[in-house]
ZAMARGU-4260 file (C-alpha; in steps of 0.2 Angstrom, whole numbers, plus 5000, padded with zeros to 4 digits):
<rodrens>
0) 5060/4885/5041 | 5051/4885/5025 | 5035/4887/5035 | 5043/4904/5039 | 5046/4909/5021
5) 5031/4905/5017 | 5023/4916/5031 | 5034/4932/5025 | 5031/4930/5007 | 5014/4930/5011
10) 5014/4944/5022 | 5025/4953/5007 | 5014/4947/4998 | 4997/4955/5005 | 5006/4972/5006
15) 5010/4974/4990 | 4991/4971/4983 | 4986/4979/4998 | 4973/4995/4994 | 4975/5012/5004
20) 4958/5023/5006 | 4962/5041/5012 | 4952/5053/5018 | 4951/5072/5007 | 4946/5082/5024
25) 4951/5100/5015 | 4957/5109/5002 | 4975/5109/5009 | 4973/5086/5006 | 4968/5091/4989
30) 4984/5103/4986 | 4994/5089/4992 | 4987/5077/4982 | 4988/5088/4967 | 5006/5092/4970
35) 5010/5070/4971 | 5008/5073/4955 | 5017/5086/4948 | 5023/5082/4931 | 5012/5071/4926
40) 4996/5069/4914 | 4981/5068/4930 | 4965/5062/4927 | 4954/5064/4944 | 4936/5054/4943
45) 4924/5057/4955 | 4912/5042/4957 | 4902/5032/4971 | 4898/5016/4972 | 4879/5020/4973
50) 4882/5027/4955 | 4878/5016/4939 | 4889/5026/4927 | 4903/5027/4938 | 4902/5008/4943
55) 4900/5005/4923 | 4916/5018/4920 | 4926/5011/4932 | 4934/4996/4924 | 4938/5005/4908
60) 4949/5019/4920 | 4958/5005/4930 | 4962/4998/4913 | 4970/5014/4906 | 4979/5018/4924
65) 4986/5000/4919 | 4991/5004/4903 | 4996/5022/4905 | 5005/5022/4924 | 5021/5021/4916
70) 5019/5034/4903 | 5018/5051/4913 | 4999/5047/4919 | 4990/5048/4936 | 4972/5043/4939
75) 4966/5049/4956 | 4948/5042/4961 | 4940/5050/4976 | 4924/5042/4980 | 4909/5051/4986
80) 4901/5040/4995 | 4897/5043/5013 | 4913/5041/5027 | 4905/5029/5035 | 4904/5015/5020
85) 4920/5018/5016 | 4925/5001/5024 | 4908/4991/5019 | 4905/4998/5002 | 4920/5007/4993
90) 4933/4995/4999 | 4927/4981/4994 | 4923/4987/4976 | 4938/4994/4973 | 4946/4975/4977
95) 4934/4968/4965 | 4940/4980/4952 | 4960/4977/4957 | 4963/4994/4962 | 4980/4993/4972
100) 4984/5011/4972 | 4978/5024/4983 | 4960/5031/4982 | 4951/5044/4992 | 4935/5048/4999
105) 4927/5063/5004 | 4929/5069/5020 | 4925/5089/5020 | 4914/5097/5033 | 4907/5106/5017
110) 4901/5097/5000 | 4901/5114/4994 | 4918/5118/4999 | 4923/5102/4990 | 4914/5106/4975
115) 4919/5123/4972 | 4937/5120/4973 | 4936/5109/4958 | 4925/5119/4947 | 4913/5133/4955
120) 4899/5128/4940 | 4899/5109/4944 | 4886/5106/4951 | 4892/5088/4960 | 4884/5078/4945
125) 4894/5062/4945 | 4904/5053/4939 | 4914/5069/4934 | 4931/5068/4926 | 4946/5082/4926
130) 4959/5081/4917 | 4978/5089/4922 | 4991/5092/4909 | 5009/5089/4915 | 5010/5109/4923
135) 4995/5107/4932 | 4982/5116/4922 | 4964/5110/4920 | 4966/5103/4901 | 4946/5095/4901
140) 4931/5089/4912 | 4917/5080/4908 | 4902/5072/4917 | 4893/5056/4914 | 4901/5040/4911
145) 4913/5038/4893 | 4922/5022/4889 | 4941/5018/4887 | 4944/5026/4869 | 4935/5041/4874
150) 4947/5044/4891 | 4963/5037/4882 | 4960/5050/4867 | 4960/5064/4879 | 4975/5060/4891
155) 4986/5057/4875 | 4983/5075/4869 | 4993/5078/4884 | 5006/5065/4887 | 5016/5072/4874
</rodrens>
């Protein structure tokens, strides 16, 4: 009998840590991904793990998720690293960097499809950062890398 508990408290265990990767295959995923978050302060990071500024930013956006998740805040990362290293590359990093939510990868046919319905002037430079208020309007963006203070200055403009 105990054996048996410790097998299901495990099992429980594993799910709840237990990291989701979707694919973004079109611009009807994206809606749908915007729309999970209605209401909320969105900050959507687009990084790889090939990327040194994105691999150096990462940490310090899992840390304000952590300290910002309960406070009207969503952090959307959607990798852009190739489909098929999904399961060799970007999982494994985002387990070394905790990341127990759900992340996304690329998946459209057309980068430039994916690029333009973010912003038709970026020109895929990563990482790149948008940030949402609460109705859904693009409140900033920036590309390169910027540290925690710089990215919990600018969601708290908005979480008001």
């Amino acid at each position: 009998m105990r054996k048996l508990f410790l097998i299901i408290i495990l099992a429980v265990s594993v799910n709840i840590f237990a990291q989701e990767i979707k694919p973004v295959r079109n611009i009807d995923d994206l809606e749908a991904i915007r729309k999970s978050s209605s209401g909320k302060v969105t900050l959507y990071n687009f990084w790889a793990t090939w990327c040194k500024p994105c691999v150096q930013e990462f940490p310090e956006l899992v840390k304000l998720y952590a300290d910002y998740k309960d406070k009207g805040f969503e952090l959307v990362f959607i990798s852009v690293d190739m489909p098929e290293q999904v399961q060799d590359k970007v999982a494994p990093f985002l387990k070394n960097q905790n990341v127990s939510f759900t992340t996304y990868y690329n998946d459209f046919k057309s980068i430039d499809d994916f690029i333009n319905y973010y912003d038709k002037e970026w020109e895929g430079a990563i990482p790149s950062t948008y940030i949402y208020d609460k109705d859904g309007k693009l409140a900033q963006k920036f590309i390169g890398n910027k540290d925690y203070d710089f990215f919990e200055k600018e969601i708290k403009k908005y979480l008001n």
